[in-house]
N, C-alpha and C positions, 0 to 999 in steps of 0.2 A: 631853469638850470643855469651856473653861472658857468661851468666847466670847470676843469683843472687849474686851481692854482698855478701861477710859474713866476719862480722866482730867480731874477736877474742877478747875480752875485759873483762877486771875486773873493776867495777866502783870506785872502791878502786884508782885505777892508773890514775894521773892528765892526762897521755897520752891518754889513752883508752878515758876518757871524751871527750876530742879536739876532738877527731878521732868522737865518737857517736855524740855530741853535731853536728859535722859539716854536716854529714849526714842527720838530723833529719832536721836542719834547712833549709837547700837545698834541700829537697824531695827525696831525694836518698834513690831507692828500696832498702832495704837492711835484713839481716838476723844477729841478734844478737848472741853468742855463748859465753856465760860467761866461764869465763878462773879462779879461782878461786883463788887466790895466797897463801890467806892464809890455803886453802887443800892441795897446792903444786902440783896443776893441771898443770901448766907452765912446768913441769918437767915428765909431762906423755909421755911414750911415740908416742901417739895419737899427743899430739901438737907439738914434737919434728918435724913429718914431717910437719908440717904446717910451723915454724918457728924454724930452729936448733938450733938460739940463744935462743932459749926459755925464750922469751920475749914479755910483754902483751904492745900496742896490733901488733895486726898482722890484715892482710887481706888475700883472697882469692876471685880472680873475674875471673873466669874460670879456666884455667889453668896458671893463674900468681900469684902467691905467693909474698907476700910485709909486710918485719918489716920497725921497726922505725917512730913514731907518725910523725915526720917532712915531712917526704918523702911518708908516707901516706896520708896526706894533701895535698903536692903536687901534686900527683896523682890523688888525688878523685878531684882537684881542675881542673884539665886537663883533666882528661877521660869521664867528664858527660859532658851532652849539662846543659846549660840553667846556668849555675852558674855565679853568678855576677864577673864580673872584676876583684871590689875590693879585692875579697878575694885573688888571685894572679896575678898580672896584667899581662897582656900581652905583657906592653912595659918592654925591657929586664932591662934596667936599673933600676926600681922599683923593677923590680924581683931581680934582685940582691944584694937589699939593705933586702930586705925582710928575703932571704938567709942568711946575715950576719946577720940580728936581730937571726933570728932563732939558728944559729951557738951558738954564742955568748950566747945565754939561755943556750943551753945545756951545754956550758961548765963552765956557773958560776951559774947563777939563780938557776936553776935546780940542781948542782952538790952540792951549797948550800943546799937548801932546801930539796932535799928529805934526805941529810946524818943528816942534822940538826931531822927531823921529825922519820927519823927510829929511831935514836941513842938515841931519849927523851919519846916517846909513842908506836909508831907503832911498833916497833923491835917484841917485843913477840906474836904480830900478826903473824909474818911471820917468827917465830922459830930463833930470833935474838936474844941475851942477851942485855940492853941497857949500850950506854957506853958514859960515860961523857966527856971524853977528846977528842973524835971523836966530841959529838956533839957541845964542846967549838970551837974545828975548822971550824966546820959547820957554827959555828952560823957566825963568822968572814967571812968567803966568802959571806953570805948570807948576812948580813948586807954588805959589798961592796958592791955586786952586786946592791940593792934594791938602793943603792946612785947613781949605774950610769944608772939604769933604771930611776930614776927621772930626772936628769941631763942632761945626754946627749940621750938616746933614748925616750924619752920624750918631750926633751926640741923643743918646732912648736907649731904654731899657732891652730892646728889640735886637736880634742881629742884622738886620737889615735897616735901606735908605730911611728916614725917616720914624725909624725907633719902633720898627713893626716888626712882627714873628712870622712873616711870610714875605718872598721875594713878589717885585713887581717889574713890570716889565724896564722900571727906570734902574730898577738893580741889575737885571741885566745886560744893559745897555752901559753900564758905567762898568763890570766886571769885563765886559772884553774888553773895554777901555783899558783897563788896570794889567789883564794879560798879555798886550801887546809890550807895554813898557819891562814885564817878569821878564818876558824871551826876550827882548833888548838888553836887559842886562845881563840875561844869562848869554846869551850867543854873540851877543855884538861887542866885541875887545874895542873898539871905537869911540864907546856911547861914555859919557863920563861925567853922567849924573849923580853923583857922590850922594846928596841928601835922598835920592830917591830911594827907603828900602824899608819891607813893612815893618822891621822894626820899630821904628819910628814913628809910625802911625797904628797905634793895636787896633784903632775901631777899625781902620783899612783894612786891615791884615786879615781881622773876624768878620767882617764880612764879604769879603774877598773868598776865602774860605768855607762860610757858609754858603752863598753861591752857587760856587762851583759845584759842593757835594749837593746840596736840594736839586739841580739840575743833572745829577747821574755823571754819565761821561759821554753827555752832546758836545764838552766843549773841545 
Protein backbone atom coordinates (compact mmCIF):
# COMPACT_ATOMS: atom_id res chain seq x y z
CA UNK A 1 0.00 0.00 0.00
CA UNK A 2 1.47 3.31 -0.87
CA UNK A 3 -0.96 5.50 1.29
CA UNK A 4 -2.74 8.61 0.67
CA UNK A 5 -1.60 10.87 -1.90
CA UNK A 6 -0.70 14.47 -0.59
CA UNK A 7 -0.24 17.07 -2.44
CA UNK A 8 2.01 20.28 -1.58
CA UNK A 9 0.33 23.34 -3.39
CA UNK A 10 -0.39 27.12 -3.41
CA UNK A 11 -3.25 27.99 -5.74
CA UNK A 12 -1.41 31.02 -6.41
CA UNK A 13 1.15 28.78 -8.63
CA UNK A 14 -0.25 27.91 -12.32
CA UNK A 15 1.83 24.55 -11.41
CA UNK A 16 0.10 23.45 -8.24
CA UNK A 17 -3.36 24.10 -10.22
CA UNK A 18 -2.22 21.51 -13.21
CA UNK A 19 -1.14 19.12 -10.48
CA UNK A 20 -4.92 19.86 -8.20
CA UNK A 21 -6.91 20.36 -11.28
CA UNK A 22 -5.69 16.78 -12.67
CA UNK A 23 -6.42 14.95 -9.63
CA UNK A 24 -9.84 16.33 -8.82
CA UNK A 25 -10.82 15.58 -12.43
CA UNK A 26 -9.47 11.81 -12.36
CA UNK A 27 -10.78 10.97 -8.95
CA UNK A 28 -7.61 10.61 -7.40
CA UNK A 29 -7.79 10.08 -3.34
CA UNK A 30 -5.88 12.69 -2.35
CA UNK A 31 -4.89 15.14 0.66
CA UNK A 32 -4.45 18.89 -0.08
CA UNK A 33 -1.44 20.71 2.05
CA UNK A 34 -1.30 24.43 1.05
CA UNK A 35 2.18 25.66 0.95
CA UNK A 36 1.77 29.41 1.30
CA UNK A 37 4.42 31.41 -0.86
CA UNK A 38 3.57 34.58 -0.06
CA UNK A 39 4.19 33.61 4.14
CA UNK A 40 7.38 32.14 2.75
CA UNK A 41 6.09 28.53 3.73
CA UNK A 42 8.19 26.99 0.66
CA UNK A 43 11.22 28.06 2.80
CA UNK A 44 10.24 26.16 6.03
CA UNK A 45 12.10 24.08 7.18
CA UNK A 46 9.19 21.30 7.43
CA UNK A 47 8.86 21.46 3.37
CA UNK A 48 12.54 21.59 2.77
CA UNK A 49 12.32 17.71 3.60
CA UNK A 50 9.38 17.16 1.45
CA UNK A 51 11.11 19.02 -1.57
CA UNK A 52 15.02 20.53 -1.01
CA UNK A 53 14.30 22.66 -4.06
CA UNK A 54 11.70 24.18 -2.16
CA UNK A 55 9.34 24.51 -4.73
CA UNK A 56 5.38 24.42 -4.99
CA UNK A 57 4.20 21.93 -5.94
CA UNK A 58 5.53 18.77 -4.64
CA UNK A 59 4.01 15.31 -3.88
CA UNK A 60 4.42 12.63 -1.39
CA UNK A 61 2.78 9.06 -2.05
CA UNK A 62 4.36 6.91 0.59
CA UNK A 63 7.63 6.86 0.70
CA UNK A 64 8.32 8.56 -2.72
CA UNK A 65 8.79 12.14 -2.78
CA UNK A 66 8.18 13.96 -6.41
CA UNK A 67 8.92 17.97 -7.45
CA UNK A 68 8.26 19.61 -10.63
CA UNK A 69 4.53 20.09 -12.08
CA UNK A 70 5.59 18.15 -15.46
CA UNK A 71 6.84 15.16 -13.89
CA UNK A 72 4.06 15.16 -11.50
CA UNK A 73 1.63 14.66 -14.18
CA UNK A 74 3.58 12.19 -15.62
CA UNK A 75 3.48 10.29 -12.73
CA UNK A 76 -0.02 10.70 -11.33
CA UNK A 77 -0.65 9.94 -15.18
CA UNK A 78 1.14 6.38 -14.82
CA UNK A 79 0.66 5.32 -11.23
CA UNK A 80 -3.31 5.46 -10.81
CA UNK A 81 -5.63 2.76 -12.63
CA UNK A 82 -8.47 4.01 -14.48
CA UNK A 83 -6.99 7.37 -16.15
CA UNK A 84 -7.83 8.11 -19.74
CA UNK A 85 -5.08 7.61 -22.43
CA UNK A 86 -5.36 10.72 -23.65
CA UNK A 87 -4.11 12.46 -20.94
CA UNK A 88 -0.44 10.68 -21.66
CA UNK A 89 -0.70 7.98 -24.09
CA UNK A 90 0.76 4.90 -23.94
CA UNK A 91 1.97 4.80 -27.55
CA UNK A 92 5.73 6.00 -26.95
CA UNK A 93 5.87 8.30 -29.91
CA UNK A 94 2.88 10.63 -28.70
CA UNK A 95 4.53 10.49 -25.49
CA UNK A 96 7.34 11.98 -26.81
CA UNK A 97 5.89 14.57 -28.56
CA UNK A 98 3.98 15.53 -25.52
CA UNK A 99 7.31 15.71 -23.70
CA UNK A 100 8.72 18.15 -26.04
CA UNK A 101 5.39 20.37 -25.77
CA UNK A 102 5.96 20.27 -22.18
CA UNK A 103 9.83 20.98 -22.52
CA UNK A 104 9.46 23.72 -24.64
CA UNK A 105 6.57 25.59 -22.03
CA UNK A 106 8.94 25.64 -19.54
CA UNK A 107 11.60 27.02 -21.25
CA UNK A 108 9.62 29.83 -23.01
CA UNK A 109 5.89 30.17 -22.33
CA UNK A 110 6.41 29.80 -18.81
CA UNK A 111 9.98 31.54 -18.49
CA UNK A 112 7.83 34.29 -20.18
CA UNK A 113 5.04 34.71 -18.26
CA UNK A 114 5.69 34.18 -14.85
CA UNK A 115 9.00 36.92 -15.06
CA UNK A 116 6.57 39.02 -17.19
CA UNK A 117 3.69 38.60 -14.07
CA UNK A 118 6.15 38.90 -11.09
CA UNK A 119 8.15 41.91 -12.32
CA UNK A 120 4.57 44.09 -13.24
CA UNK A 121 1.99 42.93 -10.14
CA UNK A 122 2.69 39.78 -8.20
CA UNK A 123 6.44 40.82 -7.11
CA UNK A 124 5.43 42.53 -3.70
CA UNK A 125 3.22 39.45 -3.09
CA UNK A 126 6.22 37.39 -2.69
CA UNK A 127 8.80 40.10 -1.04
CA UNK A 128 9.94 41.11 -4.68
CA UNK A 129 10.52 44.89 -5.65
CA UNK A 130 8.79 45.23 -9.22
CA UNK A 131 11.23 45.87 -12.04
CA UNK A 132 10.46 47.19 -15.44
CA UNK A 133 13.25 46.34 -17.53
CA UNK A 134 13.06 42.57 -16.50
CA UNK A 135 9.50 42.78 -17.24
CA UNK A 136 10.11 44.55 -20.81
CA UNK A 137 12.20 41.34 -21.39
CA UNK A 138 9.62 39.14 -20.21
CA UNK A 139 7.03 40.51 -22.14
CA UNK A 140 9.38 39.80 -25.53
CA UNK A 141 9.74 36.04 -24.78
CA UNK A 142 6.28 35.93 -23.90
CA UNK A 143 4.78 37.48 -26.83
CA UNK A 144 7.19 34.97 -28.92
CA UNK A 145 6.33 32.21 -27.32
CA UNK A 146 2.39 32.87 -27.54
CA UNK A 147 3.17 33.29 -31.77
CA UNK A 148 4.66 29.76 -31.76
CA UNK A 149 2.02 28.39 -29.53
CA UNK A 150 -0.56 29.47 -32.25
CA UNK A 151 1.48 28.63 -35.20
CA UNK A 152 3.28 25.75 -34.83
CA UNK A 153 1.98 23.73 -31.61
CA UNK A 154 -1.38 24.51 -32.46
CA UNK A 155 -1.32 24.45 -35.95
CA UNK A 156 -4.04 20.44 -36.58
CA UNK A 157 -6.96 19.84 -37.39
CA UNK A 158 -7.55 18.96 -33.55
CA UNK A 159 -8.62 21.51 -30.83
CA UNK A 160 -5.98 20.74 -28.86
CA UNK A 161 -1.68 20.82 -28.28
CA UNK A 162 -0.47 19.17 -31.10
CA UNK A 163 -3.61 18.85 -33.57
CA UNK A 164 -5.41 16.10 -31.45
CA UNK A 165 -9.19 15.72 -30.36
CA UNK A 166 -8.38 15.04 -26.72
CA UNK A 167 -6.64 17.03 -24.04
CA UNK A 168 -3.25 15.91 -22.54
CA UNK A 169 -1.76 16.47 -19.70
CA UNK A 170 0.62 19.13 -21.67
CA UNK A 171 -2.79 21.07 -22.58
CA UNK A 172 -3.33 21.29 -19.22
CA UNK A 173 -0.35 22.48 -18.00
CA UNK A 174 -0.19 25.42 -20.85
CA UNK A 175 -4.16 26.37 -20.11
CA UNK A 176 -3.34 27.40 -16.46
CA UNK A 177 -0.64 28.89 -17.94
CA UNK A 178 -2.86 31.06 -20.30
CA UNK A 179 -5.56 31.71 -17.23
CA UNK A 180 -3.22 33.29 -15.10
CA UNK A 181 -2.32 36.09 -17.89
CA UNK A 182 -6.97 36.23 -18.58
CA UNK A 183 -7.14 37.29 -14.65
CA UNK A 184 -3.96 39.65 -15.25
CA UNK A 185 -5.64 41.33 -17.65
CA UNK A 186 -8.87 41.37 -16.42
CA UNK A 187 -8.07 42.33 -12.62
CA UNK A 188 -4.58 43.90 -12.85
CA UNK A 189 -5.13 47.92 -14.14
CA UNK A 190 -1.17 47.79 -13.93
CA UNK A 191 -0.45 44.87 -16.52
CA UNK A 192 -0.06 46.54 -20.06
CA UNK A 193 0.38 43.99 -22.35
CA UNK A 194 -1.40 45.42 -25.37
CA UNK A 195 -0.62 42.49 -27.82
CA UNK A 196 -1.63 39.95 -25.41
CA UNK A 197 -5.61 38.93 -26.28
CA UNK A 198 -7.09 35.83 -27.69
CA UNK A 199 -8.24 37.69 -30.30
CA UNK A 200 -5.24 37.59 -31.82
CA UNK A 201 -4.43 34.29 -31.53
CA UNK A 202 -7.90 31.99 -32.68
CA UNK A 203 -5.87 28.53 -32.19
CA UNK A 204 -5.12 30.00 -28.45
CA UNK A 205 -8.33 31.26 -27.88
CA UNK A 206 -10.06 27.49 -29.25
CA UNK A 207 -8.17 25.67 -27.30
CA UNK A 208 -7.97 27.72 -24.32
CA UNK A 209 -11.71 27.19 -24.46
CA UNK A 210 -11.81 23.65 -25.32
CA UNK A 211 -9.83 23.12 -22.25
CA UNK A 212 -11.46 24.41 -19.90
CA UNK A 213 -14.99 22.95 -20.77
CA UNK A 214 -13.43 19.15 -21.46
CA UNK A 215 -12.24 19.72 -17.90
CA UNK A 216 -15.79 20.74 -16.20
CA UNK A 217 -15.38 23.43 -13.62
CA UNK A 218 -12.09 22.04 -11.72
CA UNK A 219 -10.56 25.11 -12.87
Amino acid sequence: MMGKLKVYADRMSQPSRAVLIFCRFNGIDFEEIKVDISKRHHLSPEFREVNPLQKVPAIVHGSFNLSESHAILVYLASAFPGIADHWYPSDLYRRAKIISVMDWHHSNLRHGAVNYVINTVLGPATGRPLNPKAAAEAEKVLLSSLSKLEDIWLNGDGHFLLGVSQPSIADLSMVCELMQLEISLLEGKSYDLKDFHFVHYSNIRDNFLHAKTSSCNHY
